[in-house]
C-alpha positions as CSV (number, residue, x, y, z in Angstrom):
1,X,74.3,113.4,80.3
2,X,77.5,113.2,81.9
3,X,80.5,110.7,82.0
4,X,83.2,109.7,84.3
5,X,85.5,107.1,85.1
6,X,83.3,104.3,86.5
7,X,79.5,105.8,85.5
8,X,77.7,107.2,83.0
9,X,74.5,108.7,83.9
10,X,72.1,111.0,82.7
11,X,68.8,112.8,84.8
12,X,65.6,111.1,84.3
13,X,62.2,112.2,85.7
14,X,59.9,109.5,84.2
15,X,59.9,107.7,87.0
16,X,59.6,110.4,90.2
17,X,56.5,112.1,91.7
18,X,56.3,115.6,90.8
19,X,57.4,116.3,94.5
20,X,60.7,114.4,94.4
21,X,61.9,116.7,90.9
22,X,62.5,119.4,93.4
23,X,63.5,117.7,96.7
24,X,66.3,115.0,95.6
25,X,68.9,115.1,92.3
26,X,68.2,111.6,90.2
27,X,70.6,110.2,88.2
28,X,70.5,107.1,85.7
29,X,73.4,104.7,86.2
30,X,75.0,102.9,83.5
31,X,75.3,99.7,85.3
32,X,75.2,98.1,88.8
33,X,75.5,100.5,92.4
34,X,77.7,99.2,95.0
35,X,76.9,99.7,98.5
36,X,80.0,99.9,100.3
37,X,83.5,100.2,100.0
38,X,84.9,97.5,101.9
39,X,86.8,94.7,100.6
40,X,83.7,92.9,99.3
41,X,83.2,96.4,97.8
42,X,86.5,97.2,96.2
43,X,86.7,93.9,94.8
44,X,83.3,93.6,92.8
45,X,84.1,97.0,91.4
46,X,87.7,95.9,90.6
47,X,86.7,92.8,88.4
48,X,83.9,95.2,87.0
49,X,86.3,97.6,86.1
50,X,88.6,94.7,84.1
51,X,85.5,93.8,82.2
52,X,84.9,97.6,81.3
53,X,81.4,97.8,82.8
54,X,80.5,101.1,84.4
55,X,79.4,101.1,88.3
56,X,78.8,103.8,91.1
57,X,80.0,103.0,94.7
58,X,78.5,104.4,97.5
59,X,80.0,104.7,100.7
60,X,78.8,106.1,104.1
61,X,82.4,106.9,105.7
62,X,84.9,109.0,104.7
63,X,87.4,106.6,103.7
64,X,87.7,102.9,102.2
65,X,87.3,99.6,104.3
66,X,86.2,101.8,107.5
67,X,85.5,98.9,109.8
68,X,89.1,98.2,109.8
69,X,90.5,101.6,109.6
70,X,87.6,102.5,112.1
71,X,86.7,100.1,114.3
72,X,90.1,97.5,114.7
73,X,92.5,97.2,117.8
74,X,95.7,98.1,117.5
75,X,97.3,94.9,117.9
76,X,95.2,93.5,115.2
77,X,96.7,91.0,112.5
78,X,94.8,88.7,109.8
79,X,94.5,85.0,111.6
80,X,94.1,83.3,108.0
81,X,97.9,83.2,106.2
82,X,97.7,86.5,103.5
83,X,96.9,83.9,100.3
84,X,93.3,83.3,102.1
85,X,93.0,86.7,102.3
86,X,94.0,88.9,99.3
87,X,91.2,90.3,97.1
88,X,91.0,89.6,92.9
89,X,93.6,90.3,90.1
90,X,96.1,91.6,92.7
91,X,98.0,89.7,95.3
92,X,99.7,91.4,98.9
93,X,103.5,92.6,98.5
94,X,105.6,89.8,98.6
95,X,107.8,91.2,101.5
96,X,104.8,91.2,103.8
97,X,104.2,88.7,106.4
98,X,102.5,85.7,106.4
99,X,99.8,87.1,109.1
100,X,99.7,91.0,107.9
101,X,99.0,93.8,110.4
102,X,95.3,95.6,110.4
103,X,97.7,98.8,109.4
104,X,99.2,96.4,106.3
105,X,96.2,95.1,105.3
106,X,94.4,98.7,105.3
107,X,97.8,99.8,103.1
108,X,97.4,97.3,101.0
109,X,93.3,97.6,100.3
110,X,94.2,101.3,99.7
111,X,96.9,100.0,96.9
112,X,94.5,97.8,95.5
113,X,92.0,100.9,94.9
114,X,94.5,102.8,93.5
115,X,95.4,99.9,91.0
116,X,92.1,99.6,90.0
117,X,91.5,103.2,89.9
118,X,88.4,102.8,92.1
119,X,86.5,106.0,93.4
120,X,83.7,105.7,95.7
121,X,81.6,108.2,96.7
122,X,82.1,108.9,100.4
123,X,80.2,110.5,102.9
124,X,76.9,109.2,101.2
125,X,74.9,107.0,103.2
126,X,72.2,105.1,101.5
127,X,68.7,105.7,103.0
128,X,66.9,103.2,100.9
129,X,66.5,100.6,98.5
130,X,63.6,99.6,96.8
131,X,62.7,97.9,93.1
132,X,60.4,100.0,90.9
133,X,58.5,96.3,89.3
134,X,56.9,99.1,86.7
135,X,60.2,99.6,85.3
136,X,62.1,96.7,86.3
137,X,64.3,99.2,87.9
138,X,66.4,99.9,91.7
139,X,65.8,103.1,93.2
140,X,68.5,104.0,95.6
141,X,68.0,106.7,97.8
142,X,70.9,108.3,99.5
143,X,72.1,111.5,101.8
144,X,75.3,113.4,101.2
145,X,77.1,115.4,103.7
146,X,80.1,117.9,102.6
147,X,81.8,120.3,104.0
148,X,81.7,122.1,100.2
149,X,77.7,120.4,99.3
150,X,76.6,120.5,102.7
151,X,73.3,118.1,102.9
152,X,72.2,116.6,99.6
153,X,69.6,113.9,98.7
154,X,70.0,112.0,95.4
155,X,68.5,108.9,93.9
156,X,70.2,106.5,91.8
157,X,68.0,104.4,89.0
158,X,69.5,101.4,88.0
159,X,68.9,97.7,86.7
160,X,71.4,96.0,89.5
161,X,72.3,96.1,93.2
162,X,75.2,95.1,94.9
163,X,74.8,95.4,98.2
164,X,78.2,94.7,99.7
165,X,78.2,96.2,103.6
166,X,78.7,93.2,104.7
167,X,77.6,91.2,107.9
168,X,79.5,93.6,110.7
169,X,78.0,97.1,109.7
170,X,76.8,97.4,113.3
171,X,78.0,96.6,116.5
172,X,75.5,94.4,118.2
173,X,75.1,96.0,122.3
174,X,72.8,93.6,124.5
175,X,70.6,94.7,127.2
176,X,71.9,93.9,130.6
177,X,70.0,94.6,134.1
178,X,71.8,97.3,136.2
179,X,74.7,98.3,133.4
180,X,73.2,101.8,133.5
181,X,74.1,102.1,137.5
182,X,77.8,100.3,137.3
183,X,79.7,103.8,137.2
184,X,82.8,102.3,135.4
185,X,83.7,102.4,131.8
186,X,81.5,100.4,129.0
187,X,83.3,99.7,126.1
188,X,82.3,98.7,122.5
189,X,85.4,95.9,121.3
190,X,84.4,98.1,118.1
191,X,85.6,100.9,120.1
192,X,88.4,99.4,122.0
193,X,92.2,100.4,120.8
194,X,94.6,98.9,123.2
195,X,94.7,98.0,126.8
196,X,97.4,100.8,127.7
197,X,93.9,102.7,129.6
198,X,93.5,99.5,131.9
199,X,96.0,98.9,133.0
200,X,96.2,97.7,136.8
201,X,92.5,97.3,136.0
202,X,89.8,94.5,136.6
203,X,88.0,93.9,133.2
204,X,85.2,92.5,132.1
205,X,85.5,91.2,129.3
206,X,81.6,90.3,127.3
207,X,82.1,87.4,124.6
208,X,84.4,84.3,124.0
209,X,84.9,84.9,120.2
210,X,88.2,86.0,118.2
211,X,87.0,89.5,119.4
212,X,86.8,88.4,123.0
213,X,89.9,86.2,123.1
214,X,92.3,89.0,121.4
215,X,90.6,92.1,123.5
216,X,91.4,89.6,126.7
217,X,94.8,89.0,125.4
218,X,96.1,92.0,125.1
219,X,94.6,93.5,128.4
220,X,96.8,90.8,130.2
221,X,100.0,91.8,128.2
222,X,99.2,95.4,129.8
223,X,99.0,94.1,133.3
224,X,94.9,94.3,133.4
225,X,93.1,91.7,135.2
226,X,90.3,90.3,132.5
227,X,87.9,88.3,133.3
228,X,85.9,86.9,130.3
229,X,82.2,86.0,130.3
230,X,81.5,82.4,128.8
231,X,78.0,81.6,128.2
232,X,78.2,78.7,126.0
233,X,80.6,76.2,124.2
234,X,82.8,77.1,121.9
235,X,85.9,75.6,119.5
236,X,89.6,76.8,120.5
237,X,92.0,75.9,117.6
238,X,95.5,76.6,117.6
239,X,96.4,79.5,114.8
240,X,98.9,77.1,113.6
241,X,99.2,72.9,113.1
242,X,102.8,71.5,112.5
243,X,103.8,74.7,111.1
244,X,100.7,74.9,109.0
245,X,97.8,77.3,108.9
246,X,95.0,75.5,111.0
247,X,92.6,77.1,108.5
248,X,95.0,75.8,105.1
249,X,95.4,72.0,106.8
250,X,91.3,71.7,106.7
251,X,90.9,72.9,103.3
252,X,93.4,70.8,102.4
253,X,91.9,67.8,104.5
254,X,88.5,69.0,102.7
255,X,90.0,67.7,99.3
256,X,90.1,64.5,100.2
257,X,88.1,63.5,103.5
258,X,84.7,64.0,104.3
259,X,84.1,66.9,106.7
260,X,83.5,64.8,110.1
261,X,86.9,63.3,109.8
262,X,88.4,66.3,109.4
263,X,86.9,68.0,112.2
264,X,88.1,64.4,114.0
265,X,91.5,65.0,113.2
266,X,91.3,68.7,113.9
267,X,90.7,68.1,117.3
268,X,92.9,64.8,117.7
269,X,96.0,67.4,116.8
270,X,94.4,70.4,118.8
271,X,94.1,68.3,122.0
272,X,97.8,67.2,121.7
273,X,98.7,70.9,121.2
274,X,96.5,72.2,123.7
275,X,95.1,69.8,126.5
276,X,91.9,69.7,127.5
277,X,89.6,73.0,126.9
278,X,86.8,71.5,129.0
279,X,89.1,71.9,132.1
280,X,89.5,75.7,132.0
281,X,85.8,76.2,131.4
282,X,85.6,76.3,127.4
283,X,83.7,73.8,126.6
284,X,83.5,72.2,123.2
285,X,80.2,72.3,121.5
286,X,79.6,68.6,120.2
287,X,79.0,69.5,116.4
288,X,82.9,69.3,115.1
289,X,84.3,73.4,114.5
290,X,84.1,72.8,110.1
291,X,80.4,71.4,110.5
292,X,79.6,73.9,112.8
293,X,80.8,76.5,110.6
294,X,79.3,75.2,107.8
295,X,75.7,74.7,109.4
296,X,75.2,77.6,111.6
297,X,77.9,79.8,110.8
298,X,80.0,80.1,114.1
299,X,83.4,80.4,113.7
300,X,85.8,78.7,115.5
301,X,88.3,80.3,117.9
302,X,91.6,80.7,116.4
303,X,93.8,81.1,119.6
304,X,97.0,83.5,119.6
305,X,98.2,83.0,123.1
306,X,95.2,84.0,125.3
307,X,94.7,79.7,126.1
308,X,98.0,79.7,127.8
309,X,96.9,82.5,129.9
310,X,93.8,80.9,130.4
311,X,95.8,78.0,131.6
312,X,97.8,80.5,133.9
313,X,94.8,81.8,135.6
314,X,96.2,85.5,134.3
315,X,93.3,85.1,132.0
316,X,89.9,84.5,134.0
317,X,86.7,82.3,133.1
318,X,83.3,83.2,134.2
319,X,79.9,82.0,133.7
320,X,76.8,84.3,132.0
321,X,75.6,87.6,133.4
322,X,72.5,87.8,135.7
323,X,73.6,91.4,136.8
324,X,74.9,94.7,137.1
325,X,75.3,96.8,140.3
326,X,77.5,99.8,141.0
327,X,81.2,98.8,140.9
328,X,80.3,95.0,140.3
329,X,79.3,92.2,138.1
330,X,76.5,89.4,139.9
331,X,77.0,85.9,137.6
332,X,74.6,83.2,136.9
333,X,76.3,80.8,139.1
334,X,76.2,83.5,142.1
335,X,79.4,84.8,142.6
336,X,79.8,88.6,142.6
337,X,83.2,90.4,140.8
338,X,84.6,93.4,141.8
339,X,85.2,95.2,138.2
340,X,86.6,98.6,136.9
341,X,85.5,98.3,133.5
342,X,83.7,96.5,131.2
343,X,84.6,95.5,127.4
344,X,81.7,94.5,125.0
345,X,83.3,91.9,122.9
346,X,79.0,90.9,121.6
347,X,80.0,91.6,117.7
348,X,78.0,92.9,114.8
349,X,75.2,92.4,112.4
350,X,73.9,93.6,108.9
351,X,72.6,97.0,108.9
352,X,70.7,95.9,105.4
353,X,67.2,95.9,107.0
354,X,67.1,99.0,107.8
355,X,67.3,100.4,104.2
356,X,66.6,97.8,101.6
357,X,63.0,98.3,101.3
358,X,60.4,95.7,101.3
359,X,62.5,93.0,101.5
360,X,65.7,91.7,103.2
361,X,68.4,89.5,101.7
362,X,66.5,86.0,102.8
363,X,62.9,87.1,101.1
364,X,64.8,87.9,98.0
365,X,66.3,84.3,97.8
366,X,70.1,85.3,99.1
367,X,70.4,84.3,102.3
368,X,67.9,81.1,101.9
369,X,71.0,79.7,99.2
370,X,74.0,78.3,100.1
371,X,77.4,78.2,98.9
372,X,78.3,79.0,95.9
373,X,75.1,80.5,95.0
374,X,74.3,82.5,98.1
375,X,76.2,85.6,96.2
376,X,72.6,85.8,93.6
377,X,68.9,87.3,94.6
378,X,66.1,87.7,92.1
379,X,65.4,91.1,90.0
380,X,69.2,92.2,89.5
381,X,70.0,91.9,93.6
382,X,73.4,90.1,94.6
383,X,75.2,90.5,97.9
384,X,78.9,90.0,98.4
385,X,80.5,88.9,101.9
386,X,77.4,87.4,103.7
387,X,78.1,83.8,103.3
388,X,80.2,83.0,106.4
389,X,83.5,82.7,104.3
390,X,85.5,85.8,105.7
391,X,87.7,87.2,102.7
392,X,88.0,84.4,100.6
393,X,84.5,83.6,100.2
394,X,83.8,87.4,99.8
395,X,86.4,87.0,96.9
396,X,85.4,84.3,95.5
397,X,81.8,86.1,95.4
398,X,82.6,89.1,94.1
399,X,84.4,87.5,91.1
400,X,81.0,85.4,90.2
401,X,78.8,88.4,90.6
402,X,81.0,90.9,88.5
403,X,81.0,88.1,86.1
404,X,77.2,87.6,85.9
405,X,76.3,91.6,85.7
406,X,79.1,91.9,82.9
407,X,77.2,89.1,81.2
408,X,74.0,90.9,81.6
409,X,75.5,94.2,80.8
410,X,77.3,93.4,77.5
411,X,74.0,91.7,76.6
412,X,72.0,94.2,77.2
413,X,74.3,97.0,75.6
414,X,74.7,94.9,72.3
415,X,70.6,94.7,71.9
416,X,70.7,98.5,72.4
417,X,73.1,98.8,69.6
418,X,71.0,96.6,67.5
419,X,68.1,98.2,68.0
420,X,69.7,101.6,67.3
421,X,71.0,100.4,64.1
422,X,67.9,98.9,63.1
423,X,65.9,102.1,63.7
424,X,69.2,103.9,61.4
425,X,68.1,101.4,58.6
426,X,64.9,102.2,58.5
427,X,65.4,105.9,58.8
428,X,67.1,105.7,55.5
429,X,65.4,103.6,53.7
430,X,62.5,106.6,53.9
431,X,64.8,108.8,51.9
């Protein structure tokens, strides 16, 4: 048996094929395995750790919250005001910002582990999931490389799952005809830094999102030429309403109008603040930007100063994609661009399917649930961050499913001690 600060374990071999004693290490856990160490992560384990109920957290990088320390722009800040954003039991540094830098948001993430004494295990990158019904059991199988261990397998036995990779493990690249004979540089947004490289450069920049709006941005501020692909409708919002957070005037709409009037007066103010989108080819989908949200999970378009250079024509507009060809881009509508480079601004998606076994988060009744419940599956499975909420709703889930496993835990551990103590009493009353 051994003991640390967030596990206790011991080896168990009831449950493996007399092939796996020799090829993987297995280890009981104590309580729930975390799958990641992002902020959906760091903050189940956090309210865990308050409630003292051992965990493990496993973590394929080499570091904490590794899409943003990884996989973020330079010029990246928070678009929701730092009170939306800030993660359980601990709130950001009061002399930060109101919109905090990627670079103060990764500081204060790494703070927040440190408060909490958190330590995952890096490096180890989970191959697969599966529950054991014999035992009512996971079984989570995982690969370690070390510079010291070198390659190690290991499987972890325990009664819950929290699998909190969230929904942008992956960057999402779409086929397109001919990109393999352009010649110029393709670019993941994943990938992309700043837009010192291009500059004096015509880009092509792939998706309208936040992503595609920010990347677009800052190309132009380093005299590139983007043009960005729009293929269908989307919602442009201003950051900022009268002074006030966009995001904090609808939830505080939300608390007293139904959600179609807010989206009505949403647009009413954006209109006044920023003219017609229609005109410069972003065209607004007819669903309102909350509802849309809400039903099929697209987010709206914060904007931070790219409209106006839409407006300026220092920011381009083009239609889809029908192809490549070697120095060029050929668009739907027929036109053909002269481009240097191209920028894949096409997002993410779960990497979940690919190792939880048997079933995804939908078969095991996650993502069929909606909020607040869409944080609970069956058979000791819960998911943080895959509700469409960004950081508050990832908050707000990992606080209901630290609290539900610490329920389950504390039960559990008390009918152990009963049970112990019942089989002391009878012990002695042999003698």
């Amino acid at each position: 048996m051994c003991d640390n600060n967030n596990t206790s374990c011991v080896n168990i071999s009831s449950m493996l094929q007399p092939e796996d004693i020799f090829s993987r290490r297995c280890i009981w856990v104590n309580g729930p395995v975390i799958v990641g160490a992002g902020p959906s992560g760091l903050a189940v384990a956090a309210d865990l750790k308050r409630q003292e109920v051992p965990f493990i957290i496993l973590e394929r990088a080499n570091c904490i919250a590794s899409l943003w320390q990884n996989r973020t722009y330079d010029r990246l800040k928070l678009h929701l005001p730092k009170q939306f954003c800030q993660l359980p039991n601990l709130p950001f540094p009061e002399d930060f910002p109101e919109y905090p830098t990627k670079y103060q948001f990764i500081e204060y993430l790494e703070s927040y582990a440190t408060h909490f004494d958190l330590r995952p295990k890096f490096n180890e990158t989970v191959q697969s999931a599966k529950y054991d019904k014999r035992f009512g059991l996971w079984r989570v199988q995982t690969v370690l490389r070390s510079e010291l261990l070198g390659y190690c397998e290991f499987e972890y036995i325990c009664r819950w799952l929290v699998v909190a990779t969230g929904e942008n493990a992956e960057k999402v690249v779409p086929e397109f005809e001919g990109l393999e004979d352009f010649g110029g540089d393709v670019l993941h947004a994943g990938d992309y830094k700043s837009g010192e490289r291009y500059r004096g450069n015509r880009v092509l920049v792939v998706g309208c999102g936040n992503s595609g709006m920010e990347v677009s941005l800052d190309l132009s501020n380093h005299d590139a030429s983007p043009s960005m692909v729009v293929r269908s409708s989307v919602h442009v919002l201003p950051i900022e309403i009268l002074g006030k957070s966009t995001f904090e005037l609808g939830v505080t709409m939300m608390k007293w109008m139904p959600v179609w009037l807010v989206d009505k007066t949403l647009l009413v103010l954006t209109r006044l603040l920023l003219g017609n989108t229609d005109k410069y080819g972003l065209k607004r989908p007819e669903m309102g930007p909350l509802e849309l949200k809400n039903t099929v999970g697209k987010t709206p378009v914060l904007d931070i100063g790219a409209f106006s250079r839409i407006k300026s024509g220092k920011i381009k507009i083009v239609p889809g994609i029908a192809k490549f060809g070697l120095g060029k881009v050929e668009l739907v509508d027929g036109r053909a661009l002269q481009i240097d480079s191209v920028i894949l601004a096409t997002g993410y998606r779960s990497n979940v399917p690919s190792w939880l076994k048997e079933n995804d988060l939908a078969e095991v009744g996650i993502e069929k649930n909606p909020f607040p419940k869409g944080w609970k599956g069956k058979a000791g499975l819960y998911a943080v961050g895959f509700t469409g909420r960004g950081l508050s709703g990832a908050s707000f889930d990992a606080m209901s499913v630290a609290h539900d496993i610490a329920t389950s835990w504390k039960e559990e551990t008390m009918q152990q001690i009963k049970t112990v103590a019942s089989r002391h009493r009878r012990c002695i009353s042999h003698f």
